[in-house]
Every structure is written in C-alpha cells, then in structure tokens.
TORPA-127286 format. One line per 5 residues: number of its first residue (from 1); their letters; for each residue x, y, z of N, C-alpha, C. Coordinates in pm, whole numbers. Example, Ala and Ser with C-alpha at 12.3 -4.5 7.8 and 13.67 -1.06 7.14 Angstrom:
<sites>
1> AS> 1319/-569/780/1230/-450/780/1320/-330/780  1285/-225/708/1367/-106/714/1290/3/787
</sites>
This chain:
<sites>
1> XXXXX> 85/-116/0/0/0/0/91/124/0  81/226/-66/133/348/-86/48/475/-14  183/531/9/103/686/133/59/762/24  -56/823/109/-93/923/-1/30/1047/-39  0/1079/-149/86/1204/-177/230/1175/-214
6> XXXXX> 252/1042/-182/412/1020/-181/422/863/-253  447/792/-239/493/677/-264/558/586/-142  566/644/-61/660/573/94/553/437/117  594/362/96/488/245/142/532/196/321  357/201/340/309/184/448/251/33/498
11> XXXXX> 276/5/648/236/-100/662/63/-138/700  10/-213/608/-120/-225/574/-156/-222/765  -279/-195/784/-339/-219/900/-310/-74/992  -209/-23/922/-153/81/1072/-181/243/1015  -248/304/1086/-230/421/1059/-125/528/1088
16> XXXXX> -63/586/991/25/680/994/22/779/1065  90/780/1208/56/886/1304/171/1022/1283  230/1019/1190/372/1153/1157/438/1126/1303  475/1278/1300/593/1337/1370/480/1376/1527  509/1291/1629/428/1329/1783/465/1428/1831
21> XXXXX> 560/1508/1770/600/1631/1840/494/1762/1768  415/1771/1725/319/1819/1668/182/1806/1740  144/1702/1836/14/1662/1939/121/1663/2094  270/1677/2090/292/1732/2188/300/1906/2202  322/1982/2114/284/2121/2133/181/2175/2138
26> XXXXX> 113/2100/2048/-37/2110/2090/-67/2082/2246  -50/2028/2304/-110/1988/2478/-55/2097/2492  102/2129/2507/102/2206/2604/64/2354/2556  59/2381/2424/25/2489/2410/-161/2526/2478  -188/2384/2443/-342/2398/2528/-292/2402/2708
31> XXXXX> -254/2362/2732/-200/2390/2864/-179/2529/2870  -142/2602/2837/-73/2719/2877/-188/2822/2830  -260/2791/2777/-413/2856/2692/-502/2904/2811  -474/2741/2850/-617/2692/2992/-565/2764/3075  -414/2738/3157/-359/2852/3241/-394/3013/3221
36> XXXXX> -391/3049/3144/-390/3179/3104/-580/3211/3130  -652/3143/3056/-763/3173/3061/-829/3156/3210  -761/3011/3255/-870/3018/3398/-807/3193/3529  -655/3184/3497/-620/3343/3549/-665/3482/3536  -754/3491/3361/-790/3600/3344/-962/3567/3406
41> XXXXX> -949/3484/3377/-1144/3468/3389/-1168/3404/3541  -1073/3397/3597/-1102/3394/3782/-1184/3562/3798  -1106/3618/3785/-1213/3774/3807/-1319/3813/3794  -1343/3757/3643/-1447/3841/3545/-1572/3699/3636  -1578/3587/3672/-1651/3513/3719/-1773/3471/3582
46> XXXXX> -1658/3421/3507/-1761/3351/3388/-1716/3200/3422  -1830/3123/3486/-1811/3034/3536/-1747/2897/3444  -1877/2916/3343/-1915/2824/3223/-1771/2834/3140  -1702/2938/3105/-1584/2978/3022/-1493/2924/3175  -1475/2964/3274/-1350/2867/3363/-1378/2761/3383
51> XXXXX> -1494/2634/3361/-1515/2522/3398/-1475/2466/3231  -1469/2554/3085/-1384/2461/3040/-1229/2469/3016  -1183/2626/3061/-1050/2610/3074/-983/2515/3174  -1033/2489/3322/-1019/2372/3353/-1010/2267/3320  -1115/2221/3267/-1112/2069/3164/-1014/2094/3054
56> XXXXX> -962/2209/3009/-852/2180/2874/-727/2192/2972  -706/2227/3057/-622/2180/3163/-572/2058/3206  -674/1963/3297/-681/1848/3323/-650/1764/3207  -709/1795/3057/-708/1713/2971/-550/1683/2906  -544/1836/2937/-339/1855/2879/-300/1764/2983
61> XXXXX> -275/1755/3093/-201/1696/3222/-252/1536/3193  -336/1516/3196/-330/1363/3145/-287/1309/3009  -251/1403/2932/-211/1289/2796/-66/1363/2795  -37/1465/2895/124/1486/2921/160/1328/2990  89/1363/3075/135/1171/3210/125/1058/3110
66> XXXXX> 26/1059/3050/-28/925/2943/159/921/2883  201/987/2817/299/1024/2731/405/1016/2790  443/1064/2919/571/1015/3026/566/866/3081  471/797/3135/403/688/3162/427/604/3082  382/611/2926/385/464/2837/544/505/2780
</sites>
C-alpha cells in the first residue's frame, strides 16, 4: 500500500501517526491557553468559560502523564 501524496509504502493495517511532536505542542500549548484563561477569567466570574478552561487543563495533564508513563 502506498502513502498518499508520496509513494513511501506503508504498513497495511496501521495508521500513519507523523511526527508526535506536533500533538505534543499542541497539549502544552493547550495547557498554557487553559492557564492563562482560567487566570484572566477567575475575576471576570464567567463560570461556564472557567469550567472549560479547567477541563482543557486536566485534559493537557493527562495525555502529558499518558505520554511520560507509556
């Protein structure tokens, strides 16, 4: 089977996940998003907007651990 766009043949069954350093800047850049937002929006008391910078928080911190872990 051949990659799209290229010719690099791929092993049937597996999906081509690239370069992980691309879903690692992503976390932490969501990390540092969520930080920033739950700091500005502690004040302003928009609850709904800090209950999901929290969760993009928590969510960064577990697939950081997931990622140190495996």
């Amino acid at each position: 089977m051949t990659g799209y766009r290229t010719n690099e043949q791929l092993e049937a069954g597996v999906p081509y996940a690239g370069d992980e350093s691309a879903y690692l800047f992503t976390v932490v850049l969501s990390l540092l998003i969520g930080v920033a937002l739950v700091w500005i929006l502690w004040r302003g008391r928009q609850i709904w907007l800090l209950t999901w910078s929290a969760g993009l928080i928590i969510a960064s911190i577990a697939y950081l651990t997931w990622v140190v872990v495996r």
